[in-house]
Structure formats: C-alpha cells, structure tokens
DOTORFI-238725 format. One record per residue (C-alpha): residue number from 1; residue in three letters; x, y, z. Coordinates in steps of 0.001 Angstrom, whole numbers, plus 500000, padded with zeros to 6 digits. Example, Ala and Ser with C-alpha at 12.3 -4.5 7.8 and 13.67 -1.06 7.14 Angstrom:
nr;rest;east;north;up
1;Ala;512300;495500;507800
2;Ser;513670;498940;507140
# end
This chain:
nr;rest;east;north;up
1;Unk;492111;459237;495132
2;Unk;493319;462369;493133
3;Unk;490083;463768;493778
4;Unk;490265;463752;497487
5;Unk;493952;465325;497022
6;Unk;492416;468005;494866
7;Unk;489589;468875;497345
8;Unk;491836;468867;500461
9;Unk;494236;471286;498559
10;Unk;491630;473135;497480
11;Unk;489829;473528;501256
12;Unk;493361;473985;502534
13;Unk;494156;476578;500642
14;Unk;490680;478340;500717
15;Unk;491599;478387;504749
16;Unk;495189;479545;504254
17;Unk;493851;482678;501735
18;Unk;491095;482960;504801
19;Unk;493590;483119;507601
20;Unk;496078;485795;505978
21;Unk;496284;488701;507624
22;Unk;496302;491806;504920
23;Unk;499796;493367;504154
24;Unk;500276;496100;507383
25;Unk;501363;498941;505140
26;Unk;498759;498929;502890
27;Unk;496645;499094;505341
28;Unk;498214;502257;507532
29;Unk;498937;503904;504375
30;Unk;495722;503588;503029
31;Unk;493794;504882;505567
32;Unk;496528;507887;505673
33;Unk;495410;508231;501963
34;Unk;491751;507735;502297
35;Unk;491746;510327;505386
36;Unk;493992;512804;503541
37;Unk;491624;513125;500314
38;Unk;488041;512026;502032
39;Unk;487902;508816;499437
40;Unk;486007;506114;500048
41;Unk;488229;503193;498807
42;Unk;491892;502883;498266
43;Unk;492918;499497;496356
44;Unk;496779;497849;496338
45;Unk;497095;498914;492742
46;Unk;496677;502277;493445
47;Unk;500820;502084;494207
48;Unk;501032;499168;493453
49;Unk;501095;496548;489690
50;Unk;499733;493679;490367
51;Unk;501624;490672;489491
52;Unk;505201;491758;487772
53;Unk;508701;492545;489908
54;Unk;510259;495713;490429
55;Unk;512685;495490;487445
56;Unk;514348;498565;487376
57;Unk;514944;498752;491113
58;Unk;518942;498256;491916
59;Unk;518455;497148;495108
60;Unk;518336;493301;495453
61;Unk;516637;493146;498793
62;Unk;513297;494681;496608
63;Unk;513255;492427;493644
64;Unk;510909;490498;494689
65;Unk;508607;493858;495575
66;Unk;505583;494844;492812
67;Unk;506448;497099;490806
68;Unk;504831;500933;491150
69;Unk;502506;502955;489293
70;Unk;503451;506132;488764
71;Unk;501103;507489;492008
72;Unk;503140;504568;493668
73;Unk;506817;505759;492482
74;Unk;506626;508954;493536
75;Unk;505049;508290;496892
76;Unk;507770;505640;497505
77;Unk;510210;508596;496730
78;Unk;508656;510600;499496
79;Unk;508649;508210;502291
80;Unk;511983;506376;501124
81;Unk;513972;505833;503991
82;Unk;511289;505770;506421
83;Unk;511180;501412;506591
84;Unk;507581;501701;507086
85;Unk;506991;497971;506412
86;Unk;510229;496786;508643
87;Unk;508838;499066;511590
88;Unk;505168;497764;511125
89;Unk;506636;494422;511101
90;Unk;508503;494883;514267
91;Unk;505570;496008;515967
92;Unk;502997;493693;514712
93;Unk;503087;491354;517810
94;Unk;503950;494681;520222
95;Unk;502040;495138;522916
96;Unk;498610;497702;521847
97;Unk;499823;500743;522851
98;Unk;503345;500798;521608
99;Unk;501725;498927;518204
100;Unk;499309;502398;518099
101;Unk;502012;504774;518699
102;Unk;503942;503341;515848
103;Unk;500860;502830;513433
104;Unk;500236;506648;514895
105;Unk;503633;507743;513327
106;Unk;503664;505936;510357
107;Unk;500533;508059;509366
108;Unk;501582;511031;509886
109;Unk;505121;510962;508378
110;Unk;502740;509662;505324
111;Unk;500079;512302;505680
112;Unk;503225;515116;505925
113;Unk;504834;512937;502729
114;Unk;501229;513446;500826
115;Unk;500987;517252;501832
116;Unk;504194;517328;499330
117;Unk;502646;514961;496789
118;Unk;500002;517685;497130
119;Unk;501745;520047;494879
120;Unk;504221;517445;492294
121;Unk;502662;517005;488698
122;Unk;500948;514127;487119
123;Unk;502569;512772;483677
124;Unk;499369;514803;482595
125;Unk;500475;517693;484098
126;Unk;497822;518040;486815
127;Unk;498373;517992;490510
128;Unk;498148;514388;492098
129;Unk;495948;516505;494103
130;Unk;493461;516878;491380
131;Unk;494144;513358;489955
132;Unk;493241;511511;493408
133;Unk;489979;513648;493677
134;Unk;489280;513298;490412
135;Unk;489312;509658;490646
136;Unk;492295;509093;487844
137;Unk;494705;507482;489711
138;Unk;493442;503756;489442
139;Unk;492510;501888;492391
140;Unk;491364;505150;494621
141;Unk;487415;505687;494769
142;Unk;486554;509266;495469
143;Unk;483602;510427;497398
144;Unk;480795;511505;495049
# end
C-alpha cells in the first residue's frame, strides 16, 4: 500500500515538474542577454542563487524572491521599477499580438538597461562587459 502511494506521488509529481511552464522573465531576459553578448546559454543562476531568500531585501512582498549574484544585483538595480514579471504576468494569457508587443518592450528596456551595465565594474574591477564575454559571470556560456 505505501508503495503504490509512493509511486503515484512520484508519477504525479514527475507530470506536475513536466507541465510547468518556465518562469516568463527568465526567459525574455535571457534571450535579451544572450542576444546582447552573442552567448550561447544563459542559466537562472546567472542573477539568480539558487535555493536561499533575499535576506537583505526590505521589502516584504520579495522575501520570498532568490537572492542575487552580484551580475543579478546590479541588473535588478537597472531595471528596478520596470515590474517586468507583474507585466509578463498580466500578459501571459493576452491575446499574441499584444503578448509580443509587451515581451517586445520588456527586451528592449533590458537591452537599453545592459548597454549601461556595459560600462559599471565587476568586484574585480573589469567591465561586466568583459566578465560576460569572458565567461566569469556563472551561469552565462559564451560563444567560443
């Protein structure tokens, strides 16, 4: 009997993880990011610490966000205020072309946000420029 339970949570929650669409701003701002610096991959973690809150963020509507990397903080600096995941959201079951102007948008405000990024300073002291070609930021794949 607690066999059967375990294999019909188990296939139930293989079709769940199966059925889940991927997060919407990832994937707009990652292909803003993989366009902007020719890459060929761009992972979550890039922006993004897998598995621990946002502990020093004030704001109680984000606690339950992932914290940043550093790539991630200051890129969140540049686009705060924009509510790309709210407007994303709001869109999601739009109709195609309104959904694609939005999406459209979203880009470029992040493209025009990464043009800035362009020229701020790693920790390091390189441009995150260099450190995105250069494959250092982890999670982004350049070209070789």
């Amino acid at each position: 009997m607690l066999k059967k339970l375990i294999r019909r949570v188990f296939v139930l929650s293989t079709v769940f993880s199966l059925t889940v669409s991927p997060v919407l701003a990832q994937s707009e701002l990652g292909t803003a990011l993989k366009r902007h610096y020719r890459l060929r991959a761009v992972a979550c973690n890039a922006c993004h610490l897998k598995g621990e809150n946002d502990a020093d963020d004030d704001d109680a509507s984000h606690k339950s966000r992932d914290a940043l990397t550093e790539f991630g903080k200051v890129a969140a600096k540049l686009v705060k205020g924009k509510r790309v995941t709210e407007r994303l959201d709001e869109v999601a079951e739009a109709e195609r072309d309104d959904k694609k102007k939005v999406q459209e948008a979203i880009e470029a405000e992040f493209v025009a946000a990464l043009k800035k990024l362009d020229e701020l300073k790693t920790p390091d002291g390189k441009t995150w420029s260099d450190a995105v070609r250069a494959g250092e930021v982890e999670g982004i794949k350049p070209r070789n």
